[in-house]
C-alpha positions in Angstrom: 16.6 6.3 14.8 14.1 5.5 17.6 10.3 5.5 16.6 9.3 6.4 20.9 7.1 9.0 19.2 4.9 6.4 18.5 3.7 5.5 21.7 4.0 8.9 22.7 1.3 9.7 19.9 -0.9 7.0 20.6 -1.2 8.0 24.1 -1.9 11.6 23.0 -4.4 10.1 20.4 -6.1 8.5 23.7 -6.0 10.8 26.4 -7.2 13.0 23.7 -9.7 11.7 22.2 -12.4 14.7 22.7 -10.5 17.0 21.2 -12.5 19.3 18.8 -11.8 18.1 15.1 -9.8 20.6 13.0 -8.6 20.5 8.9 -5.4 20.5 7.6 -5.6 23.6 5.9 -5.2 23.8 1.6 -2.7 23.8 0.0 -0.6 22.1 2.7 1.7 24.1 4.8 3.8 21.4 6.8 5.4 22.6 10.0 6.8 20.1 11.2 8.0 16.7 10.6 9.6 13.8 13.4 11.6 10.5 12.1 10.2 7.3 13.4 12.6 5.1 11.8 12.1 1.8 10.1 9.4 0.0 9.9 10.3 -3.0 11.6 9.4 -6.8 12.6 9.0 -8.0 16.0 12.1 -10.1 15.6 14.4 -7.7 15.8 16.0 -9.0 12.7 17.7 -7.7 10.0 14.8 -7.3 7.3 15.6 -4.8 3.9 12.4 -4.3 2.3 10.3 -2.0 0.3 6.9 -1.1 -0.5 5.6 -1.4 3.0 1.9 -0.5 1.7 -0.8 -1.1 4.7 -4.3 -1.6 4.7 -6.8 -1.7 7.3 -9.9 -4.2 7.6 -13.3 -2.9 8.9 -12.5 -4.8 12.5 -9.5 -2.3 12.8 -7.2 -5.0 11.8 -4.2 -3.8 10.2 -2.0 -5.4 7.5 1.6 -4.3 5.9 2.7 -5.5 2.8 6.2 -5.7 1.5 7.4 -6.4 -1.7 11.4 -8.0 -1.9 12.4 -9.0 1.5 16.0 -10.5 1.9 15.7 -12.7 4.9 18.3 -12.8 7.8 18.0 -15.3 10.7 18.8 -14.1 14.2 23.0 -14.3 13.7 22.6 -11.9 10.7 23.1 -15.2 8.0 20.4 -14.7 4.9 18.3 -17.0 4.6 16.4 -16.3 1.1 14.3 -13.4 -0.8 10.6 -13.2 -0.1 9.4 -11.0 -3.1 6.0 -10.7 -1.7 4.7 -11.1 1.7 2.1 -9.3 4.6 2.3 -8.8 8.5 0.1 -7.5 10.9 0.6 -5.1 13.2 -1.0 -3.5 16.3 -1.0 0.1 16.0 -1.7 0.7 19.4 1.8 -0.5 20.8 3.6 1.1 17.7 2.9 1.6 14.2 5.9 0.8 12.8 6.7 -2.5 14.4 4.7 -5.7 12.4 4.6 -9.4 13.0 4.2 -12.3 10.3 1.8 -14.8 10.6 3.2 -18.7 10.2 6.9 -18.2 11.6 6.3 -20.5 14.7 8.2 -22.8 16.3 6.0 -26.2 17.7 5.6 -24.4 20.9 3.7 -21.3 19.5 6.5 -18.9 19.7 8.1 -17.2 17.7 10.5 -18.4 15.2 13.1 -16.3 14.0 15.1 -18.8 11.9 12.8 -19.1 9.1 12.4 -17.4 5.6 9.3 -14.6 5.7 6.6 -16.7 4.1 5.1 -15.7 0.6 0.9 -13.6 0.7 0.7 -14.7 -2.9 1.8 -18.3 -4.1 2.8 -19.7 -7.3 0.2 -22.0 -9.0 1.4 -25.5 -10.1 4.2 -25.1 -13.0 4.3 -21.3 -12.3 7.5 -19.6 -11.0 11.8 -19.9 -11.8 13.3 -21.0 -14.8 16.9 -22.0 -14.9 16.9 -17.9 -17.0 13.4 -16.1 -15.3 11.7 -16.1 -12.5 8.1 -14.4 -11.8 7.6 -11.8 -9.3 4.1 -10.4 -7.6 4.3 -6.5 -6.8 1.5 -5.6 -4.3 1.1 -2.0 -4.6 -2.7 -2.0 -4.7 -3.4 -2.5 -0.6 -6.3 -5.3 0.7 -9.8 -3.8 0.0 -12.7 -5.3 2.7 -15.6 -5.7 1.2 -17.9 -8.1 2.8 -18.1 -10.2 6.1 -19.5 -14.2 4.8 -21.7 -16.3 6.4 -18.7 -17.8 8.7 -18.3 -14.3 9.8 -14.6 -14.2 7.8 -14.0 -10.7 6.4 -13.3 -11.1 2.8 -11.7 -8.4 0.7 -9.2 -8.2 -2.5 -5.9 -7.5 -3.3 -4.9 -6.4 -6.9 -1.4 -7.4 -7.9 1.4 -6.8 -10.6 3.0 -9.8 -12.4 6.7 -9.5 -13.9 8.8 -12.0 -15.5 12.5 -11.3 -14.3 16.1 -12.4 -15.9 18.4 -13.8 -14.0 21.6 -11.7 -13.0 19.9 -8.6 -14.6 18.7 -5.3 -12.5 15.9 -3.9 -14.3 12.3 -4.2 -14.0 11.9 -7.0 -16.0 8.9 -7.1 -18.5 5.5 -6.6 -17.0 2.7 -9.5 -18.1 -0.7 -8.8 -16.8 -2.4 -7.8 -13.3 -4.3 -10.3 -11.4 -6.6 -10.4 -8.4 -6.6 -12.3 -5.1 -9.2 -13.2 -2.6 -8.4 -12.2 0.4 -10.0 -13.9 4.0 -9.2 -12.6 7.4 -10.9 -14.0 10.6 -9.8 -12.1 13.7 -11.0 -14.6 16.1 -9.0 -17.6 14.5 -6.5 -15.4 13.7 -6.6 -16.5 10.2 -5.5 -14.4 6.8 -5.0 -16.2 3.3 -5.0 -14.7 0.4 -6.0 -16.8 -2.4 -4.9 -15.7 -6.7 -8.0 -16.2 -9.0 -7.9 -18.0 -12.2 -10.0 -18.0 -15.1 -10.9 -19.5 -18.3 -7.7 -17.8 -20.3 -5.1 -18.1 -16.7 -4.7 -15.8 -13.6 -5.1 -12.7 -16.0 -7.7 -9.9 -15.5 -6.3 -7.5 -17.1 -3.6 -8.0 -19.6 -0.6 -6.6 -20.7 -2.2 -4.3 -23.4 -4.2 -3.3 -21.3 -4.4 -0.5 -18.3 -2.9 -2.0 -14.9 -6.6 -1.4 -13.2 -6.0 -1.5 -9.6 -2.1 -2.4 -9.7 -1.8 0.9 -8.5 -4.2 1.3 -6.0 -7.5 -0.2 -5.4 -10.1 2.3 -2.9 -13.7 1.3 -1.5 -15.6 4.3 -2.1 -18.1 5.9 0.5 -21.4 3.8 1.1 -19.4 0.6 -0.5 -20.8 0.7 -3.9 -18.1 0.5 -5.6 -14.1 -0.3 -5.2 -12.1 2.2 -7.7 -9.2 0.9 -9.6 -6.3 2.8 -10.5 -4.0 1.3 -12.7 -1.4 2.7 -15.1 -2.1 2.6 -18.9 0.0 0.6 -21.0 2.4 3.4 -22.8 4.9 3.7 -19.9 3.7 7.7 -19.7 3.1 6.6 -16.1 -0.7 8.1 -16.4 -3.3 6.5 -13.8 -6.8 5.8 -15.2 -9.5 4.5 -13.4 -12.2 1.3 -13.1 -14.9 0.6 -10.8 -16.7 -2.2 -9.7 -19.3 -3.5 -7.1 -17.5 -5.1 -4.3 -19.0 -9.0 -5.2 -18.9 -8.4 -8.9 -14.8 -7.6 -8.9 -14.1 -11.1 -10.3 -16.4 -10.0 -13.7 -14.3 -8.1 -15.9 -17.3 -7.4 -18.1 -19.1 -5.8 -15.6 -16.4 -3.1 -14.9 -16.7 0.9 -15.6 -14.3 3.0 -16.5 -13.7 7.0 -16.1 -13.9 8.9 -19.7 -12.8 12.3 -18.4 -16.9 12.9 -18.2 -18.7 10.0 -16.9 -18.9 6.1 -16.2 -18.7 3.9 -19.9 -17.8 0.3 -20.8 -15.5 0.5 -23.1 -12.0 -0.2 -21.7 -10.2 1.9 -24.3 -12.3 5.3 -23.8 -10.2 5.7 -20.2 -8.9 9.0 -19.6 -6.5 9.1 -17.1 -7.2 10.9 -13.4 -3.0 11.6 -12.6 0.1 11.8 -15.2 3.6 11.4 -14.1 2.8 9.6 -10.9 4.6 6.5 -9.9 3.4 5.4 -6.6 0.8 6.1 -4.0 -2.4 5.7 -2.0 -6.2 7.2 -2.1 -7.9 7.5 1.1 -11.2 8.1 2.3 -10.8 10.8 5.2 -12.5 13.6 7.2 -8.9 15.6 7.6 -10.2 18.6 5.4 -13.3 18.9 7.7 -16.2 16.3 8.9 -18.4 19.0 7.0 -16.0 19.6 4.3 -16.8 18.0 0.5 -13.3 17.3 -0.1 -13.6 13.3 1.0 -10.8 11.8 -0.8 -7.1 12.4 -0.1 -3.9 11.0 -1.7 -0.2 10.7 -0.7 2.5 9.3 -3.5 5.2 10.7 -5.6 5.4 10.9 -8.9 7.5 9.2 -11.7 10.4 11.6 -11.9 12.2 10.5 -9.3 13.0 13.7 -7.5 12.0 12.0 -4.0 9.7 14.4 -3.4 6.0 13.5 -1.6 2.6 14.5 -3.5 -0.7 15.7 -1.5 -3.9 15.5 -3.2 -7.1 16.2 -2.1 -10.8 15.9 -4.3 -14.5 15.6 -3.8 -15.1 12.0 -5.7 -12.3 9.3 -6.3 -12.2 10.4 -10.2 -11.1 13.8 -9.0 -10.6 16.4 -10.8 -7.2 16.6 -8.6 -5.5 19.3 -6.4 -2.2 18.0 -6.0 0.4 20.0 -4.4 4.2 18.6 -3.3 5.1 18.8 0.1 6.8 22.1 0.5 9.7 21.6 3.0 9.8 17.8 3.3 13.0 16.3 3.5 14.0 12.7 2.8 16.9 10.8 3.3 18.3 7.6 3.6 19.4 5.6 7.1 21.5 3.7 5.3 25.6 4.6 5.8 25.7 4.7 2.0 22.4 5.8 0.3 21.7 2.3 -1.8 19.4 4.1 -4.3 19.6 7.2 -6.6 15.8 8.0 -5.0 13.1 7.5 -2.4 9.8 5.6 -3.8 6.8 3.6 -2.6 5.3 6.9 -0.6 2.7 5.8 1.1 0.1 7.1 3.9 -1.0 5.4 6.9 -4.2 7.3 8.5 -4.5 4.9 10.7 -1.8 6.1 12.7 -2.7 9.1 14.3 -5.8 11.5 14.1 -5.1 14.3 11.7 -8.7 16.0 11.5 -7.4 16.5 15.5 -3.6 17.4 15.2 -2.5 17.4 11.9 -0.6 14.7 12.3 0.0 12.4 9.8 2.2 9.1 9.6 3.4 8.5 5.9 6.6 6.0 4.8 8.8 5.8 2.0 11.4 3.2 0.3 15.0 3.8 0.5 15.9 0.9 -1.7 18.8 -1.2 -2.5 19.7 -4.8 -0.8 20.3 -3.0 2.2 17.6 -0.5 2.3 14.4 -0.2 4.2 11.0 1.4 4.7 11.1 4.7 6.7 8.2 5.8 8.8 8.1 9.8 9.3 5.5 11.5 11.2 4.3 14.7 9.2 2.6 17.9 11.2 0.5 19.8 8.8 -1.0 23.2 10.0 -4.8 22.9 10.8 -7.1 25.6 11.4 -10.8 25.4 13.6 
């Protein structure tokens, strides 16, 4: 499928830019919706992927994340798995098309021959066993926080740690969530993302404990806070939510958590915000109107795998949530056989086009499998003045 309705959109997004703003109109009605096909790399090669989770820096710089990528050189020949890696992309060619960073040959180009390099590294003694190997899930997105003296844009990225058997398809068994530093310089052209470690190992939160910001991690209006959302420990698949000042997220001490009535300390008096919901992003937004109280939007899916998009909307990033499911959405698979039982990893990306203008809104799903990809699809959703 060919993702020309990209360009077309952009140029609509410029010649257009004075349009008078409009809100999607609640609960969602959506009226129409356009495939843009995969997201893909500027290589042209062969890539299956999933997560495909992007972020966007306060320069406008924009950043993908994938989570297993089986690497194909130019011929079609793999070339290894990449369980966790980030590209950037420039949204005003075409959103769905991304670049990695380090694959160049001596002479600058572009090298298409090499394995996609790792965001998160392995410390020293970390990483396969002849029976396990570790794996880093990047569902939470990059949150900027602060620009440092060397004018480098520095953010975080929360992350997922699983220890995986060899030969086995599961999920493995889930050992704690960590935090990386993140540094982005556009002018170098510079992003490294860097895993913290403490006194007791790269572990900020641990496996008894809620998966605060392995979910999603949001900077909240004004930038006092980032707001975690992690799923507890019981498998129920309920999100509960942290917050923290931006250059206090490395203090686990200093962290607040949501009690269903206000901000406490204690860790285990966390009442969760969503149930049932498996993937997904919160984002700040003006779609329901610049004047309109409702500030905070979400797109995921829950964890009943019916493939099947969630919309929520609410006034403060603890909620209380209006979620509704996307009445009329079809998903699908581009694959010749569909490689997965269900569509996961929904995701938004705002970035794309201007919905508080058109109602237009890009948002991407995984279709799984060794062979599967990310698919972009361009959403429509009925506005009023």
């Amino acid at each position: 499928m060919s993702s020309d309705v990209s360009s077309a959109g952009h140029d609509q997004h410029n010649h257009g830019s004075m349009s008078p703003a409009r809100r999607v109109v609640w609960p969602p009605k959506l009226i129409l919706q356009t495939p843009m096909g995969y997201l893909r790399d500027s290589s042209g090669n062969n890539l299956p992927r999933d997560i495909g989770r992007s972020s966007v820096f306060d320069d406008g710089f924009i950043i993908f994340q994938f989570g297993d990528t089986f690497c194909h050189s130019m011929n079609g020949h793999f070339i290894g798995l990449t369980s966790n890696n980030a590209s950037f992309c420039d949204a005003t060619k075409d959103p769905t098309v991304s670049s990695y960073f380090t694959i160049k040959d001596s002479d600058g180009s572009r090298n298409s021959e090499q394995r996609v390099p790792a965001f998160l590294e392995f410390f020293r003694g970390e990483g396969d066993t002849k029976t396990h190997f570790l794996k880093f899930w990047c569902f939470s997105g990059i949150v900027d926080s602060h620009i440092d003296q060397n004018g480098n844009h520095c953010g975080v990225c929360y992350y997922e740690v699983r220890e995986m058997q060899k030969g086995a398809i599961d999920d493995g068994v889930y050992l704690y969530t960590g935090i990386a530093q993140v540094t982005w310089n556009r002018k170098s052209f510079f992003l490294e993302a860097k895993r913290e470690r403490f006194p007791q190992g790269p572990q900020l939160f641990l496996a008894d404990e809620p998966r605060f910001g392995a979910f999603c991690a949001v900077m909240g209006i004004g930038k006092e806070y980032i707001y975690l959302y992690g799923h507890t420990p019981d498998n129920s698949k309920s999100v509960v939510l942290a917050r923290i000042p931006p250059r206090r997220a490395l203090l686990k001490t200093e962290h607040e958590y949501w009690n269903g009535s206000g901000w406490c300390s204690k860790m285990k008096d966390s009442k969760p915000v969503f149930t049932t919901m498996q993937h997904g992003q919160i984002f700040q937004t003006d779609i329901f109107g610049r004047d309109s109280p409702w500030k905070y939007a979400f797109i995921g899916c829950t964890s009943l795998a019916d493939s099947k998009a969630q919309f929520g909307r609410a006034k403060q990033p603890q909620g209380p949530w209006e979620v509704h499911e996307v009445k009329g959405l079809r998903t699908y698979a581009m694959q010749p056989y569909d490689p997965a039982p269900f569509k996961y990893c929904f995701y938004p990306h705002p970035w794309a086009f201007q919905t508080e203008r058109d109602g237009d809104l890009m948002i991407t799903w995984s279709e799984g499998g060794m062979n599967g990809g990310v698919i972009a699809e361009l959403l429509r959703f009925e506005t009023t003045a």
